[in-house]
N, C-alpha and C positions, 0 to 999 in steps of 0.2 A: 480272240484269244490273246492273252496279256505276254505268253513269250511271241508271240508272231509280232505281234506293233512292237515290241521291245527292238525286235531282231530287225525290223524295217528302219526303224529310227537309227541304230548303230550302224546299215550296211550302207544309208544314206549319210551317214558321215564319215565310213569307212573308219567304224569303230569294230578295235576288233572283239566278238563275242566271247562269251565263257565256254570253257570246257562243258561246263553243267546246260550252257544254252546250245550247245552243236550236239551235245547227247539228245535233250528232249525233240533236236527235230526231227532224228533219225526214228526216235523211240514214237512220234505221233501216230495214230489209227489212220488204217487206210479210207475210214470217214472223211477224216482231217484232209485229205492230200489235195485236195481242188482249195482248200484256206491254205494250206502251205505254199503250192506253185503259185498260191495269187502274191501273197506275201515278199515270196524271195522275187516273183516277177517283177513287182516296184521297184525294186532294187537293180536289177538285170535293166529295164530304160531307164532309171537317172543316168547310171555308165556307157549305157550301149544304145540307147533310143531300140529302134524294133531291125535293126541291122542283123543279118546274119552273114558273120563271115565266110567265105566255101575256102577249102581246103582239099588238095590234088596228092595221094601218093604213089611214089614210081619206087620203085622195088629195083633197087640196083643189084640185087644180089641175093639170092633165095634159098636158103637150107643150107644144110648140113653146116649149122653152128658148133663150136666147139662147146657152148657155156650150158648149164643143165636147169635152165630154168623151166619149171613146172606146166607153166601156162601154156608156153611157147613152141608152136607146130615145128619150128625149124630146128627146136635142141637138141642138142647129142642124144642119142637114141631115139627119138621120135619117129614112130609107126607110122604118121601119120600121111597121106598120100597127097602132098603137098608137090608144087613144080617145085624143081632143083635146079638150078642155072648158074654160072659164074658171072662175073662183070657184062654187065650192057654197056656198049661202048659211048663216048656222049654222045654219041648222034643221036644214038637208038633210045634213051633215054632221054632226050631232049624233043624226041617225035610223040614220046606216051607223054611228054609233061602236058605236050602242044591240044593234046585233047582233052587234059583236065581243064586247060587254061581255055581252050574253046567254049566248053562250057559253063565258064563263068568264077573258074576258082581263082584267090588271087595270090593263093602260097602252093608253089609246089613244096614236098614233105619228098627230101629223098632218102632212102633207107638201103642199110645194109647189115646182112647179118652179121655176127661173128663178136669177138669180144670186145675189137676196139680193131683201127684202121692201122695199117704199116704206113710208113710213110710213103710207099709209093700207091698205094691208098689214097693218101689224101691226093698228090697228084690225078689221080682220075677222076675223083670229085670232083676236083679244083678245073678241070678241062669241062667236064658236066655243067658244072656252073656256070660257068664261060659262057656255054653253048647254049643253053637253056635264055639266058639274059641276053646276048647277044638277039636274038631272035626273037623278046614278049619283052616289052619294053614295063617296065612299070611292076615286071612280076618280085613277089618275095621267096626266098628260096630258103626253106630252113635244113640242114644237113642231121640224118641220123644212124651214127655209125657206132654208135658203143662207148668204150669208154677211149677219154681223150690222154694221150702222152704231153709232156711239156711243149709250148709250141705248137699243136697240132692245132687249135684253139683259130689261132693268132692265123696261120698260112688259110684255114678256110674263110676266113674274113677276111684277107687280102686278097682269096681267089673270088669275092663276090658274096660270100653267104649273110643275110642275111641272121640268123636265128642257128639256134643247134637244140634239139629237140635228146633229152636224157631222164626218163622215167622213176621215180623212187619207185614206184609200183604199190611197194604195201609200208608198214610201218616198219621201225629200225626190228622192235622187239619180234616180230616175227619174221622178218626179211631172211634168217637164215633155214625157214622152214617151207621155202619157196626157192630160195639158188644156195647152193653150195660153192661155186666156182668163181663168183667175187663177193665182196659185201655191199653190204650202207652204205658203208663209208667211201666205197670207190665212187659209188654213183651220186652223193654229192660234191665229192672231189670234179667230177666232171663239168656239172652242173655250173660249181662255182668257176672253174677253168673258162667255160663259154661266159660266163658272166665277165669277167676280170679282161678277155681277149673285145670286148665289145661291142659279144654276140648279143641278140636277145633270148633269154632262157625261156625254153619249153621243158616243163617237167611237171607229170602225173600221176595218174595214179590206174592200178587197176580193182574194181571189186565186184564179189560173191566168187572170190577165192578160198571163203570155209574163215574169212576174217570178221573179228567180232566189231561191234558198233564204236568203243575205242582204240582200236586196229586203226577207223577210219577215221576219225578225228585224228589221235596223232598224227598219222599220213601230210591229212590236210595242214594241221599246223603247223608240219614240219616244212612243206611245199611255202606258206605261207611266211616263215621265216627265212625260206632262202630266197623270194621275189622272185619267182617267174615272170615272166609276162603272159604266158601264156598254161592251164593248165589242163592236159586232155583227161578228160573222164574215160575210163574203158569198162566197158562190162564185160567180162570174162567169158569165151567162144570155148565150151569145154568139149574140145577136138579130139577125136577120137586116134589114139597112139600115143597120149599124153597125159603124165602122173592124175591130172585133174581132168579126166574125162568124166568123171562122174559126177561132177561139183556145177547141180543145177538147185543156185540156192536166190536167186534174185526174182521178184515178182517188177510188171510194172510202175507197181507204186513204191516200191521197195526203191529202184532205181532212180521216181523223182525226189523221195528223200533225199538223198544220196546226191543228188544232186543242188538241192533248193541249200543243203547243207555248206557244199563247197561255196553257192553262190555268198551267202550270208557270213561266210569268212574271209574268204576273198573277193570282193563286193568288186572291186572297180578292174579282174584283169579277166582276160580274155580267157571263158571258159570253156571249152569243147567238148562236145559228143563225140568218142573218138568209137574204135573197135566194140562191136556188141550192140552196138542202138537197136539195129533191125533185129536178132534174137531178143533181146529184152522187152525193150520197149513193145517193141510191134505197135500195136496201132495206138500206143500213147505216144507216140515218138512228137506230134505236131503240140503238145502241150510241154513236152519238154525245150522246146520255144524258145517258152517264158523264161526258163533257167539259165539256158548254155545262148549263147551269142554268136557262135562258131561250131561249125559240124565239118567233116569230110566227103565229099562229094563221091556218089559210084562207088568200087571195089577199096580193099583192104589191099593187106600184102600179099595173105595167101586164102582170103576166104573172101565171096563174097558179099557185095553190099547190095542195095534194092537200088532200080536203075537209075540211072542220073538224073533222067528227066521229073519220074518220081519224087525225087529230092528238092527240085526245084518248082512241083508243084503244091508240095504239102507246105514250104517256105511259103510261098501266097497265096494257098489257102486259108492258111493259120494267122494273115494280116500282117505278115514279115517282109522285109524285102533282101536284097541280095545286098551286099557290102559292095560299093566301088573301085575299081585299082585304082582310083585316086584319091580315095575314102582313107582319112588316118584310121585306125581300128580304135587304138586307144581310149582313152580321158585323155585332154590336155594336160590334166597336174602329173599323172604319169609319163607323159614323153617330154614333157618340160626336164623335170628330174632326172630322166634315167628309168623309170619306172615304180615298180613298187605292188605287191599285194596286200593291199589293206591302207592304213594309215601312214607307216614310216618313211615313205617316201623315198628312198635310196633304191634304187637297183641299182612266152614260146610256143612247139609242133607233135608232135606225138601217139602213134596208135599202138594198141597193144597187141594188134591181130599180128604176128609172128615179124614183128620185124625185130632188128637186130637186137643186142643188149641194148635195152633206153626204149622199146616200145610196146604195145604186148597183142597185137594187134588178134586176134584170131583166138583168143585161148594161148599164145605162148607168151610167157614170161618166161624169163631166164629163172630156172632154179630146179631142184630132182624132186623134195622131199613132198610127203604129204600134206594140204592145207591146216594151219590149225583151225579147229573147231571154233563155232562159233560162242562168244562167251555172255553174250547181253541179251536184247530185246529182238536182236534179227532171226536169233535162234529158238523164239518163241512163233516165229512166221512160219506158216505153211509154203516149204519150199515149190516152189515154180515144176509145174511137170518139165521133163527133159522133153525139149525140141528142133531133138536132134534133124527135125526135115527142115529148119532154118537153117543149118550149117551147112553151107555148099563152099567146097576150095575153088578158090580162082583156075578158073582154065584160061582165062581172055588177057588181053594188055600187055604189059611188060614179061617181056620172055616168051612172049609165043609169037603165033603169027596173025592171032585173031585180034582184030578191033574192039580197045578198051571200052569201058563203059564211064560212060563220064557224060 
């Protein structure tokens, strides 16, 4: 196929695609999708060889958010029968990270709901971190706590943080038909704050929120013009007590589009499987591989994941191996620079299952209103039956008293 070798030759020089080349990969037959995931896979080891990064989240803080994003278990009014907990102290947080990290992960992802951190907020991160490093030599630690004030940036990167993990989610044009209670623009104001403080930027995306096939390309070009380093893919957990509980619109193959897509735009940055792999995918998940470079180990925030070990056997089943704590993740021409998605060379963490504002872990995103409808070719797909006995809420780990899954 002449857009596939077109689209392998530009992500091998990290040239960036057409609009009209990100629509037709999404728009390919589900014949097509074993030529697709080969395709953007050439591309996935020139950057990444067959390395898969593991990624660990601790849920510092769970529910009852003030902000009304759509997707997300934990938003102001959400039914949904998620745990509710305040602050985990750093110990207690720094004991769930200690069983991500046992099992091999080499980022903790720490999350908290709510709209953005007080300052004395960031003080108990800033102790968490501490404590976490203090104790797993070699760990990276990315912070995600919503949106960031002046300053807030700068103090978690003096207290140790590695990365700050802050989600566009969907695109600007429908961004207000998914949260009401901040915008777009706050949440690349964020983005670019961790950027500017010396954090490294994680920010993603979530989809089959009822968003159309240029919903998702803007998304990604817009993710790709602000350089991430790192960009978590979510597929939307449509939790029940939440505006989008009914919004069961992704198939498997649907998913590795969607993915082979982001890969082929942003070719050289660290892609992940974030919230939704196990309901989507299901048992495509070991071929989306080929795609993403990085997934999340065990459980979500508030829903969970398929077990750790699970995780780590379908990694080497599928002829993958596990990424090193002494393992750059990167390309060299990106950490040389500063980073960079794609070509431009200037310059992150993220699930979408209900963590704070900036991730969507579980089906929550921040926002009230109804999804828009789909407007292209994904609207022409026979939606996914709803699988709702995939969606189980975390009862284990952070905030209880049972032993995480990692």
């Amino acid at each position: 196929m002449d857009l596939l070798n077109t689209l392998v030759d530009k992500g091998l020089r990290r040239e960036l695609p057409t609009r009209d080349e990100a629509l037709a990969v999404l728009a390919t037959s589900d014949d097509d999708v074993l030529d697709v995931v080969a395709a953007a896979g050439k591309v996935r080891r020139q950057w990444f060889g067959r390395r898969v990064k593991l990624n660990y989240l601790v849920n510092l803080k769970s529910g009852l958010c003030p902000e009304d994003c759509s997707y997300c278990s934990q938003r102001l009014g959400s039914k949904a029968d998620i745990l509710k907990y305040t602050w985990l102290k750093p110990d207690e947080a720094s004991q769930a990270a200690a069983a991500g990290l046992a099992g091999g992960a080499k980022r903790v992802c720490l999350v908290a709901s709510g709209r953005g951190p007080t300052d004395r907020d960031v003080d108990r991160v800033s102790d968490t971190i501490k404590a976490i490093k203090d104790q797993n030599e070699n760990v990276e630690v990315c912070a995600c706590l919503g949106l960031l004030s002046d300053g807030q940036a700068e103090r978690l990167r003096e207290a140790g943080a590695d990365a700050y993990n802050h989600n566009l989610n969907t695109s600007e044009g429908t961004y207000g038909d998914i949260t009401t209670t901040h915008t777009y623009a706050d949440r690349v104001d964020t983005v670019e704050k961790a950027h500017a403080a010396g954090l490294s930027a994680c920010s993603g995306l979530i989809a089959g929120m009822g968003e159309s096939d240029e919903d998702l390309v803007d998304v990604v070009y817009a993710l790709r013009e602000l350089d991430p380093d790192s960009i978590p893919v979510n597929f939307l957990i449509p939790f029940e007590g939440t505006p989008l509980a009914k919004e069961w619109n992704l198939t498997p193959q649907r998913c590795l589009r969607i993915l082979a897509m982001v890969r082929f735009v942003c070719p050289d940055v660290e892609v992940r499987i974030a919230g939704g792999r196990e309901v989507h995918l299901r048992t495509m998940q070991p071929l989306a591989l080929n795609l993403a470079n990085s997934i999340f180990l065990g459980d979500y925030l508030t829903s969970e994941g398929q077990a750790g070990k699970a995780d780590l056997d379908m990694i080497a089943d599928a002829g993958f191996e596990v990424e090193g704590a002494g393992e750059v993740t990167l390309p060299e021409h990106r950490v040389s620079v500063g980073g960079g998605c794609g070509s431009h060379g200037d310059a992150g963490c993220g699930s979408h299952e209900s963590a704070g504002c900036g991730s969507h872990d579980g089906g929550s995103v921040c926002g009230s209103a109804s999804a828009t409808p789909a407007a292209s070719a994904a609207s022409a797909e026979k939606p996914a039956d709803a699988r709702t006995d995939l969606v189980a809420v975390r009862r284990r780990g952070a905030g209880t008293d049972l032993a995480p899954n990692a």
